[in-house]
N, C-alpha and C positions, 0 to 999 in steps of 0.2 A: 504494500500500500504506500503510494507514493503524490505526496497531496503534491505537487507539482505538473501530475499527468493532468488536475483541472487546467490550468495554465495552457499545455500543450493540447488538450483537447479542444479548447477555443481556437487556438491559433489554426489546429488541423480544419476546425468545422468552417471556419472563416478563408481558407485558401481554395480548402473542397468545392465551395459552395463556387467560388469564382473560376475555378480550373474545369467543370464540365466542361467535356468536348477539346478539351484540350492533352496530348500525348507529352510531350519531352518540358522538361521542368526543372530551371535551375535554382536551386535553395541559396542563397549566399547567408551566410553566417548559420551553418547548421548544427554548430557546438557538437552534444553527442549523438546527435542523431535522427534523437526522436519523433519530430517532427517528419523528417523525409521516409522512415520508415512506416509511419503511417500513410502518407501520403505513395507509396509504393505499394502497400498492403492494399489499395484502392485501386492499383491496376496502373497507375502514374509511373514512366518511366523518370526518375527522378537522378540527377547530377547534385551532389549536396557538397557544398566549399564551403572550406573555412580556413584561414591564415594560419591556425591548431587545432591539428582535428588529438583527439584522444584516442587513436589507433582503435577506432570502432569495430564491432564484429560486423560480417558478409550481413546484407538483407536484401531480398526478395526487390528487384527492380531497381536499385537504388546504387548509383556508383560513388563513392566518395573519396575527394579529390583535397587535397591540403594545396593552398595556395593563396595568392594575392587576385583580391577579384578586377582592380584594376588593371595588372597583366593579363587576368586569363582572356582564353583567345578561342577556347573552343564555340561551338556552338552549330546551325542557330537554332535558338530555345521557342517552341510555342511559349513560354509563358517564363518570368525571373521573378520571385520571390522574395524578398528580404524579410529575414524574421527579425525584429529587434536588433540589424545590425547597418541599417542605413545612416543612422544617426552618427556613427560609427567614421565613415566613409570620408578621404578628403584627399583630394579638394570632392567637395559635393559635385560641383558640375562635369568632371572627369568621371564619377561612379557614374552619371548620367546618362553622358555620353555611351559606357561602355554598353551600356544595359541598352540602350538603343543600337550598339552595333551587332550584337547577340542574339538580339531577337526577331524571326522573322516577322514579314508586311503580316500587322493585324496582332503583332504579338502582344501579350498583357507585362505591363511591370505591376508589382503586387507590396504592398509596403504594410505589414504588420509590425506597427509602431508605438511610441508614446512621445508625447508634444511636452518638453520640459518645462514653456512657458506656462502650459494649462492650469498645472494647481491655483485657486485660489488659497487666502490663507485659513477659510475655512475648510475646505479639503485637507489642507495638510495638517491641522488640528485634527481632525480623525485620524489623518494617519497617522500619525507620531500617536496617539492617542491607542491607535490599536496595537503599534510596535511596545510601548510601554506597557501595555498592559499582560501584553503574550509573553515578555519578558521576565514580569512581576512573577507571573505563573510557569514558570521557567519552562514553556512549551519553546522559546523562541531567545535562543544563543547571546548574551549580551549583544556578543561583539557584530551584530546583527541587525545591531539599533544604532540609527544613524547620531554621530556625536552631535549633544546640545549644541546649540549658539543662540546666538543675543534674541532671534525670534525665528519662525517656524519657516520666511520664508529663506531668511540667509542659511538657513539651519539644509534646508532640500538643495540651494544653492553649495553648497558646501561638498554636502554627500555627488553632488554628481559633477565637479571640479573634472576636468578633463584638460588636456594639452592631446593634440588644438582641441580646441570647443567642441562639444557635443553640437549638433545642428539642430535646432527647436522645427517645431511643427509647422511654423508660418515656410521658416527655409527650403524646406525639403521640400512641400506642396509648389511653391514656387519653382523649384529647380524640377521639377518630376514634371508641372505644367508646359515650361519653356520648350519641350521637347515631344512631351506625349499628349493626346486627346484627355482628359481626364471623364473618368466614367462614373467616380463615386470617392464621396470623400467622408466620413465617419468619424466621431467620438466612441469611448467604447471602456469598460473599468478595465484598469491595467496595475493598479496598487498595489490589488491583492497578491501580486505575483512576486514582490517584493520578500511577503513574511512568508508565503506557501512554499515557496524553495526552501527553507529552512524548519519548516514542521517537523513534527516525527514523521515517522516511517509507519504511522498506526491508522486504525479506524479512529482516533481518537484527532488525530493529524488532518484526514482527512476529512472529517466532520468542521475543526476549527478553518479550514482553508474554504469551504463552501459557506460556512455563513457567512466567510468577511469576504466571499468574493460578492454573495448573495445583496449584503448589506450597503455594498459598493452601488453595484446595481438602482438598488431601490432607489439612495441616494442622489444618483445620473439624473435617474427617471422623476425625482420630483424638485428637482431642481437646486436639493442641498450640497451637492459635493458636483464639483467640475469632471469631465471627462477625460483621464489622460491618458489613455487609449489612444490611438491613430490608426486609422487603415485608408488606406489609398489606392486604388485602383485605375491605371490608366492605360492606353491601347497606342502603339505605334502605327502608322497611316500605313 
């Protein structure tokens, strides 16, 4: 039991839904795997990169490839996915580009993301809110919980410090539009995913990881807590 598969099963049900009809599929940032394994288990021939892959085992459709997705040179792909690592990418407009020369006329770039600028400072009061609490109740590893500072949002600003910068939600839409038709642009709860990678390993793990993803939700939906989610979807002419 592994409360992190909620995490990857969003992510699977959110590519799925956009990849009918579509055969060859490159994952860029596939960490260990699980994500393109699923989406192979579904019949997808899937190419999965990452700059460190974790010396994964053989799966069922699925080739996977250690490298720089700006070099790579294979292709071309029905469809490029990024999971959680476009943010990642730079210069941005070079990942852009590349993702444009990989993909055949018609092909989909797929951007399962979170937008750094999104939280408000009410959202991030829940959040720190549910990381302090999971911690209290030692479900959830200190060192886990992002260090205090002067207020909640230098405090998010802090935790996600990058050289060079992370690329926020406005950037990336922008540079993903400059290039491709955009077909659908989405908020979506992406927090939970934060404390659910580090739950137990129990029914108990995976019970605490569905009500805060649940509560996330509710949140979106009635308007108390911001969306920092991302998903993007756009189609090369």
């Amino acid at each position: 039991m592994n409360p992190y598969q909620l995490a990857i099963g969003q992510t699977v049900s959110f590519l799925g839904d956009m990849l009918r009809g579509r055969h060859h599929v490159l994952e860029v940032g596939c960490g260990r795997g699980e994500v393109a394994r699923r989406l192979g288990a579904q019949g997808l021939r899937v190419t999965a990169l990452d700059v460190a892959l974790p010396d994964p085992a053989p799966a069922a459709n699925v080739t996977f490839v250690e490298g720089d997705f700006l070099r790579y040179d294979a292709g071309p792909f029905d469809a490029i996915a990024f999971t959680s690592s476009l943010h990642h990418i730079s210069p941005l407009a070079a990942a852009i580009d590349r993702a444009h020369d990989l993909l055949a006329p018609g092909g989909l770039v797929i951007a399962d993301e979170f937008d750094l600028d999104a939280p408000s400072p009410e959202t991030l009061r829940w959040y720190y809110d549910v990381q302090e609490l999971l911690a209290a109740a030692e479900v959830l590893p200190r060192e886990h919980v992002d260090p205090p500072a002067a207020d909640v949002l230098q405090r998010w600003r802090l935790a996600h410090h990058h050289e060079p910068p992370l690329h926020t939600g406005v950037e990336m839409r922008r540079a993903i539009a400059e290039r491709f038709d955009l077909r659908d642009v989405h908020g979506a709860a992406y927090l939970y995913r934060y404390v659910t990678r580090h739950l137990p390993h129990d029914a108990r793990g995976v019970a605490i990881a569905q009500h805060v993803y649940s509560t996330e939700r509710r949140g979106i939906t009635d308007g108390s807590l911001s969306a920092v989610g991302l998903g993007i979807v756009a189609a090369r002419a």
